[in-house]
C-alpha positions in Angstrom: 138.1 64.4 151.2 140.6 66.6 149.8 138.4 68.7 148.2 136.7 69.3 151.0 139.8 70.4 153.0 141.1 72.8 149.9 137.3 74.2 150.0 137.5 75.0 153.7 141.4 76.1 153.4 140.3 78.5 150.7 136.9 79.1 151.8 135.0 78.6 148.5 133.9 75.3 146.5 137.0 73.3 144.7 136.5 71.0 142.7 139.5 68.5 140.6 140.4 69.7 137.1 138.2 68.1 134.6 139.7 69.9 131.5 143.2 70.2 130.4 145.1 73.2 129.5 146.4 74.1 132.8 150.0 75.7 132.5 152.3 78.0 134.8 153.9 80.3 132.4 156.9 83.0 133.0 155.3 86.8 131.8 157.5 86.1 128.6 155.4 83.2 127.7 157.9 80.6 128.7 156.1 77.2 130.3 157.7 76.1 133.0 155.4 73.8 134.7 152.2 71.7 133.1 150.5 70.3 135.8 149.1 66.4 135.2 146.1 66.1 132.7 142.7 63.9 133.7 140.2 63.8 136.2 140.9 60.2 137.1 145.2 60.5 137.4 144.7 63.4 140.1 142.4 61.7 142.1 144.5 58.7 142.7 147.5 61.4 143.5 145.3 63.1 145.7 144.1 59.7 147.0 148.1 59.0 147.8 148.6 62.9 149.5 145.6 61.7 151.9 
């Protein structure tokens, strides 16, 4: 379900993260947030946001 509504919201296909690697870095370099790893964790958080 929710990737349906972040496909319609955004207005292309979405999909969960399947790889890791994901960061939000600062233009120095500096990691400030590492979003959480697996496929199978971020559904059950998505499954608790719907």
């Amino acid at each position: 379900m929710s990737e349906e509504i972040c496909s319609l919201i955004k207005g292309q296909t979405m999909t969960v993260r399947k790889i890791s690697g994901a960061a939000l870095a600062k233009s120095n370099g500096e990691i400030f947030y590492t979003p959480p790893v697996g496929e199978a964790l971020l559904r059950g958080l998505l499954a608790n946001w719907e």
